[in-house]
N, C-alpha and C positions, 0 to 999 in steps of 0.2 A: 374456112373455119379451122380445115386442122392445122394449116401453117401458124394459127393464134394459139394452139392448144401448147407449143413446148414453151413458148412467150409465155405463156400463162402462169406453168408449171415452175418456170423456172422464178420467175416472180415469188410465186409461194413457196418456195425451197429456200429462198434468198431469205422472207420474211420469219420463217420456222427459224432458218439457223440466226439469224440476229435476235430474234427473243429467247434464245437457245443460250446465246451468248450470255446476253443481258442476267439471265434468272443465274444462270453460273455465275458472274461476277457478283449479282446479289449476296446470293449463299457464300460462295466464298466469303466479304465479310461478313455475314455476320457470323459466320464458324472462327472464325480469325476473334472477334469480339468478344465471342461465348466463350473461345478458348481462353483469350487474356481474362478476362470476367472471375472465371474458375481456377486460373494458376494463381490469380492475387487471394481468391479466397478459399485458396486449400494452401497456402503457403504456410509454414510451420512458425510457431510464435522465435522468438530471438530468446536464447537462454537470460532467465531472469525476468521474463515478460509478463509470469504470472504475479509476480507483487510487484509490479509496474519497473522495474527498473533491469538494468543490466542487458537492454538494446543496444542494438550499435543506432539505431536512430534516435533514442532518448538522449543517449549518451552525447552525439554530435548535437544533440539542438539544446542541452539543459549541462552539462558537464558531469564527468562523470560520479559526480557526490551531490547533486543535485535533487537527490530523490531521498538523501538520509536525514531523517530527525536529527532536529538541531537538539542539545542540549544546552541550556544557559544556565545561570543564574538570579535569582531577583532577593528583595530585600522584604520580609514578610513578619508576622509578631510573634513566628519563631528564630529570628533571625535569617540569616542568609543563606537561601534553600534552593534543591535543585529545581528547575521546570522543565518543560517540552515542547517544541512545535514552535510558533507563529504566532498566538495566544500566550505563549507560557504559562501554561496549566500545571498548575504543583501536581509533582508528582511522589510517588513513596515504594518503600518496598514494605516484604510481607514477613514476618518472622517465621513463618510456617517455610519460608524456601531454603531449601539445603541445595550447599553445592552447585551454586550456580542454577539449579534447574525451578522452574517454576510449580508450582502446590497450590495454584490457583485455575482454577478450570468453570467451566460449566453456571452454573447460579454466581459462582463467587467472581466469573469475569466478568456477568453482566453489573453486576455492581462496582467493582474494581478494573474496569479495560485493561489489560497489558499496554504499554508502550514498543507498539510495532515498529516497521524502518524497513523500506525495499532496497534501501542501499547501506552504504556505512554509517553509521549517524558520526555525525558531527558535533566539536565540543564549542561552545562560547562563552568568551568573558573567564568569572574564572574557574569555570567547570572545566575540568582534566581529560583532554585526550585520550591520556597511557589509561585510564581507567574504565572507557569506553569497552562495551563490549557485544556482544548479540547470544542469544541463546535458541533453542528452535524448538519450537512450542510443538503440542500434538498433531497440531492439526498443520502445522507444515510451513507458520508463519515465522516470521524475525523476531524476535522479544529484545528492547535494548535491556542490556545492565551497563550496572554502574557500581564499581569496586565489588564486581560479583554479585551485585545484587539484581532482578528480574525488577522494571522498573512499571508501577501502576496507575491510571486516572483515577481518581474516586467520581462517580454518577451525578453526587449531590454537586461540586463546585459546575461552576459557571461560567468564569472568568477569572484574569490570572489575580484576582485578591481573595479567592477561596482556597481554603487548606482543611474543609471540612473531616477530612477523613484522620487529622492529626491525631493518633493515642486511641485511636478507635481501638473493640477488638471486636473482630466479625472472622465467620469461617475457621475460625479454631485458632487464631494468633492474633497477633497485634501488628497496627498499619504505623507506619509513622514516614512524614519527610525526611526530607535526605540531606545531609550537609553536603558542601564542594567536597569534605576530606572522604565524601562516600560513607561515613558515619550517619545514621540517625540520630534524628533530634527530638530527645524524648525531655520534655519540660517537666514531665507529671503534672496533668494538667489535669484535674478529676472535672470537668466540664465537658469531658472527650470521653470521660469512660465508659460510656452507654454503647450498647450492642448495634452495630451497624446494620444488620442483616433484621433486625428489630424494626429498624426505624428507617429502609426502605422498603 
């Protein structure tokens, strides 16, 4: 019997250290997994990642103007007007804004949205590049302009054949679309001149 005993012993010494092994390589990955796991998800955003654009991975997969509001133009029953986007949603400026900076905030943006842009916005057709511009709102967003003007949606349109918001006056100025030449197109059109902030 004791000749079996260091037989024995050593059998179970063999078996301890190979489950010894094993539970080490276990742990080991998944400390290696948890680690990757955690460097991908404390990784720091890529500058410009908060209004979606100005990645180096956005950048290589979409190019680098990919991510700016297009500006066009369309043909409307004020003539030939700025729009925005994909839709081509008319767009307008506000008479209340001076110098480039936007006078429209708070109640008067949910009615009137700014025209944002994470990247440069872009001009088409025959809306003007050199006129192209971005302003930076309070709250830390891109605002396009357009021959210095802060560019707005109105609530009420729907699709690109609304210009509901033409000759309005709401929030203490008057709204109006925007020609190519960056001028407003003011018709005088008294079908418009009712209070906007009235009648949403």
């Amino acid at each position: 019997m004791k000749a079996k005993n260091p037989l024995i012993l050593g059998c179970i010494a063999a078996a301890v250290a190979l489950a010894a092994g094993c539970g080490s390589s276990s742990s080991s990955t998944t400390n290696t997994s948890t680690t990757a796991t955690k460097a991908a998800s404390s990784a720091p955003a890529t500058p410009g990642s908060r209004y979606g654009a100005g990645g180096a991975s956005s950048t290589a997969a979409s190019g680098s103007t990919a991510s700016g509001v297009v500006i066009s133009v369309k043909h409307s029953k004020d003539g030939t007007i700025l729009a925005a986007g994909p839709k081509h949603m008319t767009v307008y400026l506000f008479e209340a804004d001076k110098s480039g900076q936007s006078a429209c905030s708070g109640a008067c943006a949910a009615n009137w949205p700014p025209v944002t842009t994470s990247g440069q916005p872009q001009a088409s057709g025959s809306a003007s590049s050199s006129k192209l511009g971005t302003t930076t709102r309070s709250d830390g967003t891109k605002q396009v302009t357009y021959n210095g003007h802060p560019l707005y949606l109105f609530v009420k349109d729907g699709d690109a054949g609304d210009a509901y918001g033409q000759g309005l006056k709401a929030f203490g100025a008057d709204w109006y679309v925007v020609a190519p030449s960056g001028n407003k197109v003011d018709n005088d059109s008294e079908e418009h001149s009712s209070d906007a902030s009235s009648s949403s």
